[in-house]
Legacy VTK file of the C-alpha trace (Angstrom):
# vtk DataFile Version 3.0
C-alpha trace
ASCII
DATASET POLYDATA
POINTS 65 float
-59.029 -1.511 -25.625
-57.956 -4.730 -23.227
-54.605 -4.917 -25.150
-53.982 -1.376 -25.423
-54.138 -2.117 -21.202
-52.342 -4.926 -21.271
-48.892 -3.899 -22.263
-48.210 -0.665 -20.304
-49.466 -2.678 -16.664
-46.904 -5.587 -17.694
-44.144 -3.715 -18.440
-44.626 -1.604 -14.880
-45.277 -5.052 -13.388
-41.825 -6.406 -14.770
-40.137 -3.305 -13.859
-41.204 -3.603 -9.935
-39.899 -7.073 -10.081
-36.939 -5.833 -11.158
-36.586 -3.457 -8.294
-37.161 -5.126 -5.413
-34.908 -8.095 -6.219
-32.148 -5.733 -6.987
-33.029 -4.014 -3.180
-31.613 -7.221 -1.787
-28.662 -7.399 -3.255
-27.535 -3.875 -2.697
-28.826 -4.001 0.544
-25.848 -6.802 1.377
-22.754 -4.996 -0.012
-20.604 -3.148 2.737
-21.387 0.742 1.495
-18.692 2.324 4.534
-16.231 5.002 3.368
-12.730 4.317 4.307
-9.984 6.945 3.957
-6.241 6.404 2.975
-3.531 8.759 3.263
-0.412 9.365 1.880
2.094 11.317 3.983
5.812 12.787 2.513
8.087 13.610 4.646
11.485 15.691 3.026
14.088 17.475 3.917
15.825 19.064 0.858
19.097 21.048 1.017
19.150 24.494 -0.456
22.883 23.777 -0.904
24.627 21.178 -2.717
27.275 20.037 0.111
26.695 17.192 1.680
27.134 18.943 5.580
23.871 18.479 7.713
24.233 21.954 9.043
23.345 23.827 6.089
19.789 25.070 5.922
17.165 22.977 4.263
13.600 23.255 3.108
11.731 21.348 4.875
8.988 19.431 2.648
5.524 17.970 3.807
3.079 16.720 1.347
0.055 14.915 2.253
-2.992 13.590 0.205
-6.034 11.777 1.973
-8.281 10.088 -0.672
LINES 1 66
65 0 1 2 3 4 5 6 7 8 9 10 11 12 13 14 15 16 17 18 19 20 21 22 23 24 25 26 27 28 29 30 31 32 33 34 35 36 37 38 39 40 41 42 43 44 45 46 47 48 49 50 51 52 53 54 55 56 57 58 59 60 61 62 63 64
């Protein structure tokens, strides 16, 4: 009956351990969320002459990850 005891209260033991030393290394890593962006800017001509007067689409795409 002692060893049938033994095992299961060693293995919880072991896993506790296992927990709290893995606490303090987790707790020292930098967990902030920093965002990035990337912005395009276009301005594509509906024609195909090369006069600035023309009209144009103007073209904004922008992805924040």
């Amino acid at each position: 009956m002692r060893k049938n005891i033994f095992l299961p209260v060693a293995i919880l033991f072991f896993l506790l351990l296992c927990t709290l030393f893995s606490c303090k290394k987790t707790a020292q890593i930098s967990t902030k969320i920093v965002f990035d962006s990337i912005v395009i800017k276009d301005q594509i001509p509906l024609l195909e002459t090369d006069a600035t007067t023309l009209p144009f689409a103007d073209v904004k795409i922008s992805f924040t990850y």
